[in-house]
Every structure is written in C-alpha cells, then in structure tokens.
C-alpha positions as CSV (number, residue, x, y, z in Angstrom):
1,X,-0.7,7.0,60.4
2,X,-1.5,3.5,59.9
3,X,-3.5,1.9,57.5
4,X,-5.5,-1.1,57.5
5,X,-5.5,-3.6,55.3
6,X,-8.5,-2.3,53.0
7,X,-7.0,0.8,52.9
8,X,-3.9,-0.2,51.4
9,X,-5.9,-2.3,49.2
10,X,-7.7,0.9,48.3
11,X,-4.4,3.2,47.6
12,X,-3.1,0.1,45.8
13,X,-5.5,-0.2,43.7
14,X,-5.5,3.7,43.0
15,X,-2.3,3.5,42.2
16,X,-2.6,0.7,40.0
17,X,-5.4,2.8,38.2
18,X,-3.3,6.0,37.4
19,X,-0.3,4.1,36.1
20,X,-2.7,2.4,33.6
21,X,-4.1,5.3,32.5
22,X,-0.6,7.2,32.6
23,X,0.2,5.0,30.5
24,X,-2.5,4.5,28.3
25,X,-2.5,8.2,27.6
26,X,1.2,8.1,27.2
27,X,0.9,4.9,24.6
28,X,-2.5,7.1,22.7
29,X,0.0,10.2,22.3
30,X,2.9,8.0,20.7
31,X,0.2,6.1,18.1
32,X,-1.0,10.0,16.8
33,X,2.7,10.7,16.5
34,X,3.2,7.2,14.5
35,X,0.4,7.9,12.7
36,X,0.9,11.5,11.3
37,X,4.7,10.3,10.5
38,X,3.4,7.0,8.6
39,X,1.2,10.0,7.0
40,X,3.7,12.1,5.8
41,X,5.8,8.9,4.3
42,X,3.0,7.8,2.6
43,X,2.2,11.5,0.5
44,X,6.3,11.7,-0.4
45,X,6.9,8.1,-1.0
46,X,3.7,8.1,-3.3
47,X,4.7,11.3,-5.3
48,X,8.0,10.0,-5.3
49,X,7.4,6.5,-6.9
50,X,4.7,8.8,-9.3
51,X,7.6,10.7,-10.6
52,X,10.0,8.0,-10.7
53,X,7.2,5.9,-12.6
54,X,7.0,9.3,-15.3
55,X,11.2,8.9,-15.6
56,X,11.3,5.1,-16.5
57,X,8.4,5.2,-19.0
58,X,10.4,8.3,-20.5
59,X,13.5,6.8,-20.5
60,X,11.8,3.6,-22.1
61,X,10.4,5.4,-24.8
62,X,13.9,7.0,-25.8
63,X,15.5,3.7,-25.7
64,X,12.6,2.6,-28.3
65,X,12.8,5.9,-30.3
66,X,17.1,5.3,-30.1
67,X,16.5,1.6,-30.9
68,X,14.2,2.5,-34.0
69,X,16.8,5.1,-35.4
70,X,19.4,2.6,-35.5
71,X,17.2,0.3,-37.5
72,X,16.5,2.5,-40.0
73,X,20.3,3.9,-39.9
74,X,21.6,0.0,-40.7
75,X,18.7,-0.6,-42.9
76,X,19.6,2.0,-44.9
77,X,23.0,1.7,-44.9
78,X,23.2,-2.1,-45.7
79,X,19.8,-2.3,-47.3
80,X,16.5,-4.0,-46.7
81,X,18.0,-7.7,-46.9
C-alpha cells in the first residue's frame, strides 16, 4: 500500500497529535499526584511546626520560672545587696 505524500502528511500529523496528548494527559496525571503529596506535606509539616512552636514557648517559660527561682534562692541566701 502506498501512500502519497498528503497522506503521510496526514498520519504524521495524527501521530504527532496523540503523542501530544499522551503526553499531556500523562504530564496532568503526575501534577495531581504532585499536588495531593505537596498536600499532605503541608497538613503534617504545619501541625508539626504547631506543636514544635507549643514545646519551645514551654520550654522558655521553664527556663524563666528556673531563672527566677535562682534569683530569689541567691537573693535570699546572700541578701538583697
């Protein structure tokens, strides 16, 4: 079977068409797969940093409360001056 030269044109351009698409359906699937993993990053890293955020402001408060019973420890043990 031969072709002429529109038809390969034709089935070139055909061809041409479904890869493009293939592809462009192929590139769609791995941006909702990006997406839905940048998703689930986001929801852990946030409660993550949330809890780690709770931790330091606890931990600063018990260096402030340690700090504060010192102070009063050495002031009364040495005096007010």
């Amino acid at each position: 079977m031969r072709l002429t030269i529109g038809r390969r044109i034709l089935v070139g351009f055909g061809l041409l068409t479904l890869f493009t698409a293939a592809f462009g359906i192929y590139q769609f699937l791995l941006l909702v797969d990006i997406r839905d993993i940048n998703n689930r990053i986001v929801t852990h890293d946030v409660t993550l940093l949330e809890q780690i955020e709770d931790l330091v402001i606890a931990n600063n408060a018990t260096r402030a409360a340690g700090e504060q019973v010192r102070s009063a420890h050495l002031l009364a043990k040495f005096g007010a001056g």
